[in-house]
C-alpha positions in Angstrom: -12.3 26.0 5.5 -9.7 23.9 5.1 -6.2 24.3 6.4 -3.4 25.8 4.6 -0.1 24.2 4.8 2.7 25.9 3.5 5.5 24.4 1.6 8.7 23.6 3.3 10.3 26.9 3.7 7.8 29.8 2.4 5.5 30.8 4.3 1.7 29.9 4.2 0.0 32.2 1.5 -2.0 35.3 3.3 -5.9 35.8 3.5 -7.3 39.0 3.4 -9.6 39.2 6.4 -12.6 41.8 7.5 -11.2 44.4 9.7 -12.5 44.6 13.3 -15.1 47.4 13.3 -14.0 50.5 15.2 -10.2 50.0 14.7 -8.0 52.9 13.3 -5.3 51.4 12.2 -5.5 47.9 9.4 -3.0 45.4 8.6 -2.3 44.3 5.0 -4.4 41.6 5.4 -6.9 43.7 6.5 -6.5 46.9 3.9 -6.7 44.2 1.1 -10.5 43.3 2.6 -12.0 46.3 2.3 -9.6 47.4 -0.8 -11.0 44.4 -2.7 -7.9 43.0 -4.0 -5.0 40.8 -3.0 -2.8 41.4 -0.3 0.7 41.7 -2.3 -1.4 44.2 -4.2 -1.5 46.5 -1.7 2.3 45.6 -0.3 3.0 47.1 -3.9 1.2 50.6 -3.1 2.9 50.1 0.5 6.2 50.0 -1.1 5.8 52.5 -3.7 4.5 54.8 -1.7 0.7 55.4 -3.1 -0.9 54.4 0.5 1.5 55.5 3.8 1.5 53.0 6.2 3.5 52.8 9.4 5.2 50.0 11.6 4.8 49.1 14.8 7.6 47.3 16.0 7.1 44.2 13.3 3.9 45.1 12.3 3.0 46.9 8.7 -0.3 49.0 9.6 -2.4 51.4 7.6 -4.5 54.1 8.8 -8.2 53.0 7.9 -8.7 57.0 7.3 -5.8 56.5 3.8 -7.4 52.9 2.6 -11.0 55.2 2.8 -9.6 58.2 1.3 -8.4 55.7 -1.8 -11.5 54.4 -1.7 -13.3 57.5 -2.1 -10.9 59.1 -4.8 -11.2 56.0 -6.8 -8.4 55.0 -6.7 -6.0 57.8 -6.7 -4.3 59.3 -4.0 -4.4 62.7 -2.9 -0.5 63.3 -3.7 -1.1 61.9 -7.3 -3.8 64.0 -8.4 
């Protein structure tokens, strides 16, 4: 696969990536994967408050048990329902 560059000031664009079996915790990266959809997709549900994540000092991570959970409810979360 070919490098990506990004342009001069913005940062290169984000690839959703397969989550390390066995981990608890995702990345945004890594929720979008097994969510099936793009990365700022799920920093929208982040943001409004649909799937809880937490931070870890810089980092943004979900717990794998709330991306399955959305998975499993079809798309609906438990408080929406």
């Amino acid at each position: 696969m070919p490098e990506v560059r990004a342009r001069r000031g913005r940062r290169a664009p984000v690839q959703a990536k397969e989550p390390e079996p066995g981990r608890m915790s995702l990345t945004v990266p890594e929720a979008a994967y097994l969510l099936h959809c793009h990365p700022n997709t799920v920093w929208a549900l982040v943001r409004s408050g649909e799937l809880k994540s937490f931070q870890l000092r810089r980092r943004r991570l979900i717990a794998r048990a709330t991306v399955e959970e959305l998975i499993s409810s079809g798309g609906t979360t438990s408080e929406a329902s």
